[in-house]
N, CA, C and O atoms as a Maestro MAE file, in Angstrom:
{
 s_m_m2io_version
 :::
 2.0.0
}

f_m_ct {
 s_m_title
 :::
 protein
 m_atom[336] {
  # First column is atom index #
  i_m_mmod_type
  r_m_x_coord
  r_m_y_coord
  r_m_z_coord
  i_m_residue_number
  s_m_chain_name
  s_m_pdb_residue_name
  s_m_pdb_atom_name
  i_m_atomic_number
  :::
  1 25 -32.562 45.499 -63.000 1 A "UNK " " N  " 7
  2 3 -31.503 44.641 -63.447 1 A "UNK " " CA " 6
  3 2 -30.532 45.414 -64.325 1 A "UNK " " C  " 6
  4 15 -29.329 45.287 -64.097 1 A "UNK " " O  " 8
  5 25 -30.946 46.195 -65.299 2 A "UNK " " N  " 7
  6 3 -30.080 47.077 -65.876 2 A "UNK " " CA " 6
  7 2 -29.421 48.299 -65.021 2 A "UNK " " C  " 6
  8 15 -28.417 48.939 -65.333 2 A "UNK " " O  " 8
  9 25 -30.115 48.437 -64.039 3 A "UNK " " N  " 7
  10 3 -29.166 49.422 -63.286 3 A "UNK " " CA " 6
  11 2 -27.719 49.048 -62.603 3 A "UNK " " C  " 6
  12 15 -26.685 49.682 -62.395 3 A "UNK " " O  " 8
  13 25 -28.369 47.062 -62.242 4 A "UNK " " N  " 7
  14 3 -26.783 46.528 -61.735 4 A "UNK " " CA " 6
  15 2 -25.682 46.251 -62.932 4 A "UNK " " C  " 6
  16 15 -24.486 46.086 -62.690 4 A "UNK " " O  " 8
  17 25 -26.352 46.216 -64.496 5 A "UNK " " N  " 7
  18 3 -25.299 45.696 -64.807 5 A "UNK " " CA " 6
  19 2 -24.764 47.404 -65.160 5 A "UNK " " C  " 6
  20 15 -23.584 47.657 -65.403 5 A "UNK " " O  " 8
  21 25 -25.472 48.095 -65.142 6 A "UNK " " N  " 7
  22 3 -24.214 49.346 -65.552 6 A "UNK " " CA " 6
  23 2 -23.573 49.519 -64.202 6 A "UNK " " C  " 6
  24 15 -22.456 50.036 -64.168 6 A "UNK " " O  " 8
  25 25 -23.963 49.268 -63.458 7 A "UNK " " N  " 7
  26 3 -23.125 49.500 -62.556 7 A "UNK " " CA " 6
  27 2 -21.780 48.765 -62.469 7 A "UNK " " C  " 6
  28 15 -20.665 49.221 -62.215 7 A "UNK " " O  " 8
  29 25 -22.208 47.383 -62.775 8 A "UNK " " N  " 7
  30 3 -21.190 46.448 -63.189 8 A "UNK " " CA " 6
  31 2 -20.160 46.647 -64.021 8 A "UNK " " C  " 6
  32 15 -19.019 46.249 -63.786 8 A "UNK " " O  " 8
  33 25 -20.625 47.490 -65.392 9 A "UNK " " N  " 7
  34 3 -19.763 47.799 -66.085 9 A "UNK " " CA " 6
  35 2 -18.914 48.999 -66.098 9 A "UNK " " C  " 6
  36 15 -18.018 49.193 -66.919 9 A "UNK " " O  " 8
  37 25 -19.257 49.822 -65.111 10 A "UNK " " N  " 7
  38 3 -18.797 51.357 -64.820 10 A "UNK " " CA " 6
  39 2 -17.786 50.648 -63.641 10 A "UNK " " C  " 6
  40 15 -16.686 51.201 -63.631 10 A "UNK " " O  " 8
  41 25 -17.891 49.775 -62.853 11 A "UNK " " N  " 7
  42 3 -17.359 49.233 -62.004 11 A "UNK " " CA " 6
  43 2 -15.671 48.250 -62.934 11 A "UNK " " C  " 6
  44 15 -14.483 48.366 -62.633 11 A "UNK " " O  " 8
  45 25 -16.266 47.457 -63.955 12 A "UNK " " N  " 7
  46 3 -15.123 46.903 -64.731 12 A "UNK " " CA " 6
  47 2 -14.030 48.439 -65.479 12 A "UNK " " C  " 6
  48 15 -12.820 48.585 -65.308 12 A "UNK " " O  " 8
  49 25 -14.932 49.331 -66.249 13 A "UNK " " N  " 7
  50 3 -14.179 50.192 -67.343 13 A "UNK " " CA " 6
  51 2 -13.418 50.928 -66.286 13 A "UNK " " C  " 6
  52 15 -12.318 51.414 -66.547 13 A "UNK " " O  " 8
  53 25 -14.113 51.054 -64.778 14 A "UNK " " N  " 7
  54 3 -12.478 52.193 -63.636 14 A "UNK " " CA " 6
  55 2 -11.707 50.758 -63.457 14 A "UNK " " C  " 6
  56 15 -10.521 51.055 -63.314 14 A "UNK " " O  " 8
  57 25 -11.776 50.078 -63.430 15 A "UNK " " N  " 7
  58 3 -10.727 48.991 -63.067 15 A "UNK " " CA " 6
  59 2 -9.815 48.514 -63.719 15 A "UNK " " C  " 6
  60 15 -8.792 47.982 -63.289 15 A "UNK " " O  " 8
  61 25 -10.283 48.754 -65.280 16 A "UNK " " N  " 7
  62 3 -9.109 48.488 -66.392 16 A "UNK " " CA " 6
  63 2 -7.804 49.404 -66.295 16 A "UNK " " C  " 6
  64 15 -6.707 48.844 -66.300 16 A "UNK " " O  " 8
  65 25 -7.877 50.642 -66.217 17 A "UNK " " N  " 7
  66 3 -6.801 51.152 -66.306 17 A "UNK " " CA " 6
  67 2 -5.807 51.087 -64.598 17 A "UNK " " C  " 6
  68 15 -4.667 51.532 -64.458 17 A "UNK " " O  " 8
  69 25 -6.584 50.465 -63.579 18 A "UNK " " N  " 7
  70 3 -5.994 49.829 -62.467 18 A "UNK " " CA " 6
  71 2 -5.106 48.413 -62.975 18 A "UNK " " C  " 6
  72 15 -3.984 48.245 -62.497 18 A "UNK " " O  " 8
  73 25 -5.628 47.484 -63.893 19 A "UNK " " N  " 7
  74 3 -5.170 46.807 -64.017 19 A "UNK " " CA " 6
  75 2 -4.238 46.833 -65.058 19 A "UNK " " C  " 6
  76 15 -3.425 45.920 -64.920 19 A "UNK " " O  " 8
  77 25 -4.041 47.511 -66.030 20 A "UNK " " N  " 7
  78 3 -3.087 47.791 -66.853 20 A "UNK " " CA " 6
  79 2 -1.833 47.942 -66.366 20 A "UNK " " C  " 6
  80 15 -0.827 47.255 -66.540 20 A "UNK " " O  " 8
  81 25 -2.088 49.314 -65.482 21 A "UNK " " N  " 7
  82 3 -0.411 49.846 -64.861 21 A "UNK " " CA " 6
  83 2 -0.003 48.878 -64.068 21 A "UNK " " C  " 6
  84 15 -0.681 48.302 -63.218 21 A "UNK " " O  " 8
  85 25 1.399 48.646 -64.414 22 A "UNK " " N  " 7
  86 3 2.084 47.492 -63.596 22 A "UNK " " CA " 6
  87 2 2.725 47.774 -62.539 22 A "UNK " " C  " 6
  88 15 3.343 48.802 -62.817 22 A "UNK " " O  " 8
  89 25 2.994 47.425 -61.293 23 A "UNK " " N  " 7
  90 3 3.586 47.388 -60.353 23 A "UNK " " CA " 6
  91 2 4.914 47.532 -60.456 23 A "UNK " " C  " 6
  92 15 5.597 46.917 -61.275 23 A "UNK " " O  " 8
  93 25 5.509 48.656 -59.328 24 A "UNK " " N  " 7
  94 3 6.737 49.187 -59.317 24 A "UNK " " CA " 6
  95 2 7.541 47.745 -58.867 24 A "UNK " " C  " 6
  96 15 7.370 47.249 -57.753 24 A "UNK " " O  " 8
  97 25 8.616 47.032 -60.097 25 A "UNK " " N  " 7
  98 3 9.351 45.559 -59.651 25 A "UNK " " CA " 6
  99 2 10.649 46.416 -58.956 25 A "UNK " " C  " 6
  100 15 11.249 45.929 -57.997 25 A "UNK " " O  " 8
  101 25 10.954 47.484 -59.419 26 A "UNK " " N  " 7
  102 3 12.454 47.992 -58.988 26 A "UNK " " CA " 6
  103 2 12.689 47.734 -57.444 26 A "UNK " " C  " 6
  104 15 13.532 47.043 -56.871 26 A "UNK " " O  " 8
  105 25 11.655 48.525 -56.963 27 A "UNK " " N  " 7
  106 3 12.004 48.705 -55.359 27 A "UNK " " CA " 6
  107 2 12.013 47.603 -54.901 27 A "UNK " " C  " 6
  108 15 12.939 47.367 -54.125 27 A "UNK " " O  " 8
  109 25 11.205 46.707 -55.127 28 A "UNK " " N  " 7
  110 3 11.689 44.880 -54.279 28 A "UNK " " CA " 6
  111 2 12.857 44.616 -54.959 28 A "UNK " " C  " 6
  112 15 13.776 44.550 -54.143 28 A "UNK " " O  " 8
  113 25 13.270 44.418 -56.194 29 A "UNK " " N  " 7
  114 3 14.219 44.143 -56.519 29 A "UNK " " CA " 6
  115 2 15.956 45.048 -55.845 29 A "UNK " " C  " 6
  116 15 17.119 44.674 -55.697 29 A "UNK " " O  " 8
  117 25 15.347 46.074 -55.665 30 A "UNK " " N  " 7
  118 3 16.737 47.150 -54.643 30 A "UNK " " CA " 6
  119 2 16.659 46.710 -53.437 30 A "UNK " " C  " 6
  120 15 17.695 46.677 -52.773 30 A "UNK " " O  " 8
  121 25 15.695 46.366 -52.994 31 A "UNK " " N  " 7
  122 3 15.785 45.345 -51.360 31 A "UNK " " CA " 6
  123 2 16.135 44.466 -51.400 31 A "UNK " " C  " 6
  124 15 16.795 44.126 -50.418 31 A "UNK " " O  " 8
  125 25 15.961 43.433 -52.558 32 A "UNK " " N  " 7
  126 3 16.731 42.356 -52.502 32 A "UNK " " CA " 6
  127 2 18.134 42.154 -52.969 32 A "UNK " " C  " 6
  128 15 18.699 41.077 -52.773 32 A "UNK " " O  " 8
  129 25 18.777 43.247 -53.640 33 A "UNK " " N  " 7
  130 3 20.034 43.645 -53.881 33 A "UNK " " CA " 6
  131 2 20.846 43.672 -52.557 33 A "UNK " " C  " 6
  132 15 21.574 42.815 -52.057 33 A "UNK " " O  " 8
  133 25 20.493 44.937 -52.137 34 A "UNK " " N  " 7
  134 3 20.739 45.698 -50.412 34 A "UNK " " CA " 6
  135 2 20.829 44.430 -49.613 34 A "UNK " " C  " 6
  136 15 21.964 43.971 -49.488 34 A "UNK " " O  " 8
  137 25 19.580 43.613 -48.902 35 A "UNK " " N  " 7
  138 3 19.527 42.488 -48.160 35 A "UNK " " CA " 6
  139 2 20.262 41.070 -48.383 35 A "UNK " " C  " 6
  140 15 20.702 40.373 -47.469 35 A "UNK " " O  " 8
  141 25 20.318 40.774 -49.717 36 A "UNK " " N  " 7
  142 3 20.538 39.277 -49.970 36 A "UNK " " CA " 6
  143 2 22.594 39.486 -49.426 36 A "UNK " " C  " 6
  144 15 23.243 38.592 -48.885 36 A "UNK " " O  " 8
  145 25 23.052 40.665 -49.742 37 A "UNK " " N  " 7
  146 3 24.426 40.356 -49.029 37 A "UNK " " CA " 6
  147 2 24.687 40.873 -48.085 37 A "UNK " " C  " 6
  148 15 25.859 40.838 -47.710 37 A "UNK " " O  " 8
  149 25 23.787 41.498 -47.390 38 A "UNK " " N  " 7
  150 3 23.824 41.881 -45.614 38 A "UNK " " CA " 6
  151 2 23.573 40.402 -45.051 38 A "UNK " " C  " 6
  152 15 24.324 39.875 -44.230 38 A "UNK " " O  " 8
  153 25 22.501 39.832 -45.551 39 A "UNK " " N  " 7
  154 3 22.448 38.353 -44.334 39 A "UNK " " CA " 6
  155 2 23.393 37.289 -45.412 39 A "UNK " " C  " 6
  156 15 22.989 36.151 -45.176 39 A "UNK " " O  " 8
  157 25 24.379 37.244 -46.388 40 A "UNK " " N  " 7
  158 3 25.260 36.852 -46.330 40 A "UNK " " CA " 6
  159 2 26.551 37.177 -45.796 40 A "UNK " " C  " 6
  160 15 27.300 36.209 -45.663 40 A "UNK " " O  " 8
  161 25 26.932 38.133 -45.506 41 A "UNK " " N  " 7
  162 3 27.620 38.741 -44.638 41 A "UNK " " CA " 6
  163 2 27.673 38.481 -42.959 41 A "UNK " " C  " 6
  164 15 28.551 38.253 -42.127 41 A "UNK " " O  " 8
  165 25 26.664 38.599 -42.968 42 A "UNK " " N  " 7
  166 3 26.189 38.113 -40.960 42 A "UNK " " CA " 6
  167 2 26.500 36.582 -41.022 42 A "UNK " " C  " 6
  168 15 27.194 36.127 -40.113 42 A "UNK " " O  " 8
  169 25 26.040 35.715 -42.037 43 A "UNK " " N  " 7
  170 3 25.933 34.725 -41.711 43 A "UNK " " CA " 6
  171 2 27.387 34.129 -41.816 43 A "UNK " " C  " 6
  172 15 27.856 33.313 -41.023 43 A "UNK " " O  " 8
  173 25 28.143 34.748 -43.102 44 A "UNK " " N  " 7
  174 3 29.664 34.232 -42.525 44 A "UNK " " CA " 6
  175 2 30.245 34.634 -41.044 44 A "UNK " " C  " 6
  176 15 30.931 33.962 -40.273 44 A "UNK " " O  " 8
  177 25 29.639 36.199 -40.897 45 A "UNK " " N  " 7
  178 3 30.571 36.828 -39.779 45 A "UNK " " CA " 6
  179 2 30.144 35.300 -38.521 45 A "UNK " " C  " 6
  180 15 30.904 34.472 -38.017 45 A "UNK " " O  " 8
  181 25 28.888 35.449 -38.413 46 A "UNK " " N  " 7
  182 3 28.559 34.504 -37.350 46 A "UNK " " CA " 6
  183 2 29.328 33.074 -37.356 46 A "UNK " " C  " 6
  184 15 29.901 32.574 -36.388 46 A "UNK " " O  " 8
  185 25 29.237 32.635 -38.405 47 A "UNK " " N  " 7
  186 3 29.900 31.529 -38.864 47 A "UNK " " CA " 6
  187 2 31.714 31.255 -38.484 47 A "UNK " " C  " 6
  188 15 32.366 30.244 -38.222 47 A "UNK " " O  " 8
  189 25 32.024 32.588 -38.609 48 A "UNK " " N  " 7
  190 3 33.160 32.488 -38.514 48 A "UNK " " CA " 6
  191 2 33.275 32.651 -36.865 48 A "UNK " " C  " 6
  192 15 34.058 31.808 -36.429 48 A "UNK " " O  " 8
  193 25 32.869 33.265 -36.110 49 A "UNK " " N  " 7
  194 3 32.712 33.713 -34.649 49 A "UNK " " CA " 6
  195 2 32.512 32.442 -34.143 49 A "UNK " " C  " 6
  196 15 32.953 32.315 -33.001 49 A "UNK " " O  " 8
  197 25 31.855 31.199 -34.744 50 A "UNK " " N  " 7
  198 3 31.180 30.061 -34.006 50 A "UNK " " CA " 6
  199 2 32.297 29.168 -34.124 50 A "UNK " " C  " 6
  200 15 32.698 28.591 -33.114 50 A "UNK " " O  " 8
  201 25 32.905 28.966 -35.351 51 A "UNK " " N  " 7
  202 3 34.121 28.366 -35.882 51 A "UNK " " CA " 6
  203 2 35.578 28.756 -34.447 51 A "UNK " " C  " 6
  204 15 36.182 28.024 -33.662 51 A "UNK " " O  " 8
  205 25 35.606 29.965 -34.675 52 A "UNK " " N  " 7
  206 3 36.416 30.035 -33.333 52 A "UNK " " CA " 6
  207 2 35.940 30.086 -32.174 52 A "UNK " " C  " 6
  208 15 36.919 30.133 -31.429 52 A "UNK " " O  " 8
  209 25 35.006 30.105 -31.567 53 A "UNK " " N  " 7
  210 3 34.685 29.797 -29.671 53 A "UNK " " CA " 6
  211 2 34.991 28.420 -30.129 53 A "UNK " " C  " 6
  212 15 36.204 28.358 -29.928 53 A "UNK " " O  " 8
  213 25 34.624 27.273 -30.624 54 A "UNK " " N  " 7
  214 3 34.786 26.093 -30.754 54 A "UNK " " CA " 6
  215 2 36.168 25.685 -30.686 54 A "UNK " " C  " 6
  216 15 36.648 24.674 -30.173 54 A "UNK " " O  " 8
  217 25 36.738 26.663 -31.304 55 A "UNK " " N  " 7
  218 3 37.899 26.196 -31.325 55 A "UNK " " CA " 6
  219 2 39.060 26.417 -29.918 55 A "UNK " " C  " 6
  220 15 39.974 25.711 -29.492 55 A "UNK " " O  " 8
  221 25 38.464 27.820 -29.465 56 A "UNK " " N  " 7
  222 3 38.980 28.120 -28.102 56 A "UNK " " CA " 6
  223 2 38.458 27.067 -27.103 56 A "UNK " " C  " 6
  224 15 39.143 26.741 -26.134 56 A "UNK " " O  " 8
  225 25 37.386 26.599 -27.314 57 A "UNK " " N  " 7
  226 3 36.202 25.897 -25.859 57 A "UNK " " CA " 6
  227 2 37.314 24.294 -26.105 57 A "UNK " " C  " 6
  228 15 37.708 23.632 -25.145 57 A "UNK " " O  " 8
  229 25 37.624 23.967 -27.501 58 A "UNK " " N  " 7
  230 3 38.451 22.617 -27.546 58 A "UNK " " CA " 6
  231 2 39.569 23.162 -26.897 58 A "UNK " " C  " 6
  232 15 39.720 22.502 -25.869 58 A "UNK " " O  " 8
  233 25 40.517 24.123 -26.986 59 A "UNK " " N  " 7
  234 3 41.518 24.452 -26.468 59 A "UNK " " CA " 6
  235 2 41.802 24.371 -24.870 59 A "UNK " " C  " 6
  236 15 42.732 23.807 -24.293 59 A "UNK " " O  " 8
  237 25 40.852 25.016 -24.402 60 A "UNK " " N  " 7
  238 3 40.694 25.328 -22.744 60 A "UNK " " CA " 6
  239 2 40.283 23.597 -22.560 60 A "UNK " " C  " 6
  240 15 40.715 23.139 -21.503 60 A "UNK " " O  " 8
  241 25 39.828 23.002 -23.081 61 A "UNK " " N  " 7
  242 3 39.307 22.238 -22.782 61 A "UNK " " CA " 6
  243 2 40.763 20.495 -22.811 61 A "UNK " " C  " 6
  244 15 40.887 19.497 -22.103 61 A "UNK " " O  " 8
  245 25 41.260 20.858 -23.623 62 A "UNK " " N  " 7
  246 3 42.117 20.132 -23.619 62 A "UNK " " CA " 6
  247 2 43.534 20.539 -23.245 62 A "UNK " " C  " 6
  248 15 44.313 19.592 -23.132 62 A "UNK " " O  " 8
  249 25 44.011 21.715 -23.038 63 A "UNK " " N  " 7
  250 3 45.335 21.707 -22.375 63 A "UNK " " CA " 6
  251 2 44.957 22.677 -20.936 63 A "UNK " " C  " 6
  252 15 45.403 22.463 -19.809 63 A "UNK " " O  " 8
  253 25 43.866 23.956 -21.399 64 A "UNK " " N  " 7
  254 3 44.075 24.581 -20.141 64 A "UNK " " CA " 6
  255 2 43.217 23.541 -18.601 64 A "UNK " " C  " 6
  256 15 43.725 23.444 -17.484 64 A "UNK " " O  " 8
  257 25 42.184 23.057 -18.934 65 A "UNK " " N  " 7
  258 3 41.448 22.106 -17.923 65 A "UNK " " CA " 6
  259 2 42.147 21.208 -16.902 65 A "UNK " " C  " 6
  260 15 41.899 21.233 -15.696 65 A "UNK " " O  " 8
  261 25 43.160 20.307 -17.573 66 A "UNK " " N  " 7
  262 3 43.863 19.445 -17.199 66 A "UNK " " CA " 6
  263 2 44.873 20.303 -16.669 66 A "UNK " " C  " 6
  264 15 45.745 19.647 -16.099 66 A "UNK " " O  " 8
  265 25 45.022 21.244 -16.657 67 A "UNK " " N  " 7
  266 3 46.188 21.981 -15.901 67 A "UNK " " CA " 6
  267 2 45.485 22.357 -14.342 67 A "UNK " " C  " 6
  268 15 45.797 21.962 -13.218 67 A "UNK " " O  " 8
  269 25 44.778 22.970 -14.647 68 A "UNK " " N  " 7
  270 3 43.561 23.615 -13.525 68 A "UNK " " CA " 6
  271 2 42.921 22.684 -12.299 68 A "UNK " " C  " 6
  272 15 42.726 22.817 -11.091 68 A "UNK " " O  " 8
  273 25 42.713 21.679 -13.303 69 A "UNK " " N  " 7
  274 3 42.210 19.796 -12.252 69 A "UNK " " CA " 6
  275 2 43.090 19.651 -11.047 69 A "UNK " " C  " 6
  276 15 42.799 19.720 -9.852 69 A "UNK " " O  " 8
  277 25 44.757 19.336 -11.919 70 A "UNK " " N  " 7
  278 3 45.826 19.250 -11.189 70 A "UNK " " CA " 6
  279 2 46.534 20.145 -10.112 70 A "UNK " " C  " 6
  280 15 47.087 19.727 -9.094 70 A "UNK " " O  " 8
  281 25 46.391 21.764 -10.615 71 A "UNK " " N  " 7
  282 3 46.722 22.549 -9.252 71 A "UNK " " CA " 6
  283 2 45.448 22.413 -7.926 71 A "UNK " " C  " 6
  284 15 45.660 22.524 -6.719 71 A "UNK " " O  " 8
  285 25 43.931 22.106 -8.705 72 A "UNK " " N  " 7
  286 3 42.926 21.957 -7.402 72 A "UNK " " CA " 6
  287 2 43.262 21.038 -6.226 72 A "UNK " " C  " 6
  288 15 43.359 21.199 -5.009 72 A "UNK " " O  " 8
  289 25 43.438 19.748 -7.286 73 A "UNK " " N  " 7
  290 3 43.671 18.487 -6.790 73 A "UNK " " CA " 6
  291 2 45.232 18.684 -5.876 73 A "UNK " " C  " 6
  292 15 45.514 17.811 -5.055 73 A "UNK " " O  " 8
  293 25 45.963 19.590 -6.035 74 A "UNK " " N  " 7
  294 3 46.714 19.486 -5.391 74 A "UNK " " CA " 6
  295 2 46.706 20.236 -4.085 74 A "UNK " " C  " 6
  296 15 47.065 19.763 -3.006 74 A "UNK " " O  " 8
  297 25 46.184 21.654 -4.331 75 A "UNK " " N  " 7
  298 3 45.491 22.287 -3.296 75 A "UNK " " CA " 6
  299 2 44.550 21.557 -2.155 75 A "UNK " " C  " 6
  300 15 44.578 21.789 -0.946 75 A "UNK " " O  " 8
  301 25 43.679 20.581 -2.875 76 A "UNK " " N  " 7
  302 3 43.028 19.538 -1.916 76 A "UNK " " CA " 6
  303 2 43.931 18.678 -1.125 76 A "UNK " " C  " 6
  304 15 43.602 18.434 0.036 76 A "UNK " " O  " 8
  305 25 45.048 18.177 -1.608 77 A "UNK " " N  " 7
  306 3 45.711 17.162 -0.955 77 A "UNK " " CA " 6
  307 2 46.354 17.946 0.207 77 A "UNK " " C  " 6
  308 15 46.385 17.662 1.404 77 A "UNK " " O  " 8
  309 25 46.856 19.002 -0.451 78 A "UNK " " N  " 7
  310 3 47.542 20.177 1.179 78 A "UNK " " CA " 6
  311 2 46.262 20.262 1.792 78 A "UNK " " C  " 6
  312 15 46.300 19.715 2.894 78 A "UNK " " O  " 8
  313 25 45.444 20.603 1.592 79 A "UNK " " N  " 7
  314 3 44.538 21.128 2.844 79 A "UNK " " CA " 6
  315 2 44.200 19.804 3.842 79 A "UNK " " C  " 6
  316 15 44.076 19.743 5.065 79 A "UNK " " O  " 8
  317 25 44.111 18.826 2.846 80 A "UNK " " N  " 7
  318 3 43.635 17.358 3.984 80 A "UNK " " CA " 6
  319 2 44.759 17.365 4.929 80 A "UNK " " C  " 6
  320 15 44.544 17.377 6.141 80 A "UNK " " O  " 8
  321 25 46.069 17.357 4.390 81 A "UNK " " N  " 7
  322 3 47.092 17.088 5.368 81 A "UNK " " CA " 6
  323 2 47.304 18.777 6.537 81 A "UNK " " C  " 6
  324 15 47.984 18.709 7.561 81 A "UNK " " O  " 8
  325 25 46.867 19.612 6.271 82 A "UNK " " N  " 7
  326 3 47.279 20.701 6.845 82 A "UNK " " CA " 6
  327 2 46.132 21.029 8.621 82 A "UNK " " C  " 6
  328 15 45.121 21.708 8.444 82 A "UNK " " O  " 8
  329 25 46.308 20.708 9.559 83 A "UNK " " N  " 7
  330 3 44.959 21.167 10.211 83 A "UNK " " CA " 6
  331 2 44.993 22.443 10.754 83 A "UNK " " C  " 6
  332 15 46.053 23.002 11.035 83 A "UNK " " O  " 8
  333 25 43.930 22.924 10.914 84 A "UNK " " N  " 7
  334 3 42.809 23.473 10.608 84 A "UNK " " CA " 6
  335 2 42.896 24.661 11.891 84 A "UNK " " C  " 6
  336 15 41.991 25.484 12.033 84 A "UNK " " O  " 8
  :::
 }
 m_bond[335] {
  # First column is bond index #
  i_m_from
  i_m_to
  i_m_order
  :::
  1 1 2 1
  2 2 3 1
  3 3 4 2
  4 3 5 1
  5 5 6 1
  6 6 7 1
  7 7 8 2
  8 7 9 1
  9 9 10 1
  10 10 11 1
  11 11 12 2
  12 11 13 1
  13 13 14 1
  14 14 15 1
  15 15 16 2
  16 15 17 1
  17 17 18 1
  18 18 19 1
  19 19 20 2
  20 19 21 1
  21 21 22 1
  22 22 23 1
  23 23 24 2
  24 23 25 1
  25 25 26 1
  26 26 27 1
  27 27 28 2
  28 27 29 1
  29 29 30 1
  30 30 31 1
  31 31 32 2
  32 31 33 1
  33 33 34 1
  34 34 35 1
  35 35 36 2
  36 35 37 1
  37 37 38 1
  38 38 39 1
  39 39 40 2
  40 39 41 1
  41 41 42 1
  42 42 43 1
  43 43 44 2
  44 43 45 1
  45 45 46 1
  46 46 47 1
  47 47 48 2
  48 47 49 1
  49 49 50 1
  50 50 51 1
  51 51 52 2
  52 51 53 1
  53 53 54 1
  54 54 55 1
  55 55 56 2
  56 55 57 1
  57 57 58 1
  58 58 59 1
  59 59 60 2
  60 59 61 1
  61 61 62 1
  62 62 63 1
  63 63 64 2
  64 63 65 1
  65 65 66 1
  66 66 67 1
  67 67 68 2
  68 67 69 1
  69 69 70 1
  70 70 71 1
  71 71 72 2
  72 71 73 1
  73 73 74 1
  74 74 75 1
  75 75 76 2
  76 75 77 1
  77 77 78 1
  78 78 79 1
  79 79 80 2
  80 79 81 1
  81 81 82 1
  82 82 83 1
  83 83 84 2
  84 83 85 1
  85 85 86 1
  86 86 87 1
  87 87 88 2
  88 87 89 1
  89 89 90 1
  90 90 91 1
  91 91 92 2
  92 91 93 1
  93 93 94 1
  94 94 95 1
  95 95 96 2
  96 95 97 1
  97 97 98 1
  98 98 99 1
  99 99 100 2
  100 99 101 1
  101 101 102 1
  102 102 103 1
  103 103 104 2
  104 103 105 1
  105 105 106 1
  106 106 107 1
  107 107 108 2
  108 107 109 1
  109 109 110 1
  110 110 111 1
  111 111 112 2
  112 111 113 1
  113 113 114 1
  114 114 115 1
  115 115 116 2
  116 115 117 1
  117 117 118 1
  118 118 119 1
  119 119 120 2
  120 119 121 1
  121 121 122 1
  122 122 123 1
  123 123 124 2
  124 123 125 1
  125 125 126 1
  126 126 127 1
  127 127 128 2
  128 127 129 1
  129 129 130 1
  130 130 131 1
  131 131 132 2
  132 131 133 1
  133 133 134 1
  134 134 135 1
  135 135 136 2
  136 135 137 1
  137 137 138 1
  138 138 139 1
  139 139 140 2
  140 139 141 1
  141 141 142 1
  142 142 143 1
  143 143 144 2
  144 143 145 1
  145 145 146 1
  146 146 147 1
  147 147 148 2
  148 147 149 1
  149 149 150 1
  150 150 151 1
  151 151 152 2
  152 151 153 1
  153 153 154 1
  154 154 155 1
  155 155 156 2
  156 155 157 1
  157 157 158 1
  158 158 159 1
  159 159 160 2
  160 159 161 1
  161 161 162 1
  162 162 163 1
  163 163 164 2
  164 163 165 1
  165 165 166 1
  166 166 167 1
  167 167 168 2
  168 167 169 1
  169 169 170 1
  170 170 171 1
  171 171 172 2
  172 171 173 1
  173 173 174 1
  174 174 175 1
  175 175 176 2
  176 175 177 1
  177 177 178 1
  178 178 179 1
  179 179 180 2
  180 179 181 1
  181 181 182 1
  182 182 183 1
  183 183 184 2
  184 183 185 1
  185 185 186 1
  186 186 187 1
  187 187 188 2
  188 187 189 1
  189 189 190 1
  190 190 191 1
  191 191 192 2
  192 191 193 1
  193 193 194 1
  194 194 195 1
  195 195 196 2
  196 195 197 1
  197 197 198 1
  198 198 199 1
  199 199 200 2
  200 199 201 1
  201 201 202 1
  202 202 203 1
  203 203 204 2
  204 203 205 1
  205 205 206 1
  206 206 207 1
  207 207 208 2
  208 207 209 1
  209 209 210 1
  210 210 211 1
  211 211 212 2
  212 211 213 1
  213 213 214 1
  214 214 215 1
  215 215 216 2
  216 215 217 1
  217 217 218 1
  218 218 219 1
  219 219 220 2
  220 219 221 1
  221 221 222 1
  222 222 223 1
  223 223 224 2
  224 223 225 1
  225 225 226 1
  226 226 227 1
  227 227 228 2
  228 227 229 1
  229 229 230 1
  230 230 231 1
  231 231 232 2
  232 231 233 1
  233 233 234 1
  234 234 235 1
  235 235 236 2
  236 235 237 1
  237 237 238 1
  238 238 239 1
  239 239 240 2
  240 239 241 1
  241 241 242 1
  242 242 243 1
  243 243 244 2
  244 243 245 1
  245 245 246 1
  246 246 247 1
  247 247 248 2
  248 247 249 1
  249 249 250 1
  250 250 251 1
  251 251 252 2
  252 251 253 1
  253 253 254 1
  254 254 255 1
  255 255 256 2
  256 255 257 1
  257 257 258 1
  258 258 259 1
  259 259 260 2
  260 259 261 1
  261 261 262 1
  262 262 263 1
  263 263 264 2
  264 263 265 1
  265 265 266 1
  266 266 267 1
  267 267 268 2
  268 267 269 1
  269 269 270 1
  270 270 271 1
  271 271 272 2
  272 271 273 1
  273 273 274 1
  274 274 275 1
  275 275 276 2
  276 275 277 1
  277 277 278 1
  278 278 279 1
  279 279 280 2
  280 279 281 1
  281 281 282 1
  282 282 283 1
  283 283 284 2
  284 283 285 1
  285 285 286 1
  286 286 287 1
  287 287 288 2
  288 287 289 1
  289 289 290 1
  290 290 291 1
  291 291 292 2
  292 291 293 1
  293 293 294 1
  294 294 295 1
  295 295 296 2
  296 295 297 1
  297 297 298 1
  298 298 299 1
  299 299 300 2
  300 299 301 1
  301 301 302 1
  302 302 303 1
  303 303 304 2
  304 303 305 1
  305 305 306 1
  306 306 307 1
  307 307 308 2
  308 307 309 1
  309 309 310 1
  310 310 311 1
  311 311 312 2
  312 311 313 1
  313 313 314 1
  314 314 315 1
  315 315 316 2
  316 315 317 1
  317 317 318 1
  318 318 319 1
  319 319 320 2
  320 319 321 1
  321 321 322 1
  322 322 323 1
  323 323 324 2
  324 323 325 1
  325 325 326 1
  326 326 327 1
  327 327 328 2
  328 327 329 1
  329 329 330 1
  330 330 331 1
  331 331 332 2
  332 331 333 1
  333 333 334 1
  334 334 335 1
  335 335 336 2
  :::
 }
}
């Protein structure tokens, strides 16, 4: 029984000076410097990229479409009358 607890305690006294030294905070903290305005950055760029297809897809969609309908539709009406 005394052999486990020295062991126990040779086991605690290497572990103290493990637990003393503190962990390097810098380097997470320089990643989170570096990162936190790269994916704010993407997320406007994207943001802004989504903002305009939307705005092109309403565009095509409301003046160029209705243009496009009308030359088909008219192309259809010549071909019915035209034979073949």
């Amino acid at each position: 029984m005394s052999d486990a607890s020295l062991s126990d305690q040779d086991i605690v006294q290497s572990a103290e000076p493990m637990a003393a030294a503190e962990p390097k905070p810098r380097r997470r903290s320089i990643r989170r410097r570096v990162l936190r305005p790269l994916v704010l950055i993407l997320t406007a760029q994207y943001t802004i990229v989504l903002l305009v297809g939307l705005t092109v897809v309403g565009t095509v969609r409301a003046w160029v479409l209705p243009q496009i309908l009308t030359s088909l539709q008219t192309i259809a009406a010549v071909l019915k009358h035209t034979p073949y």
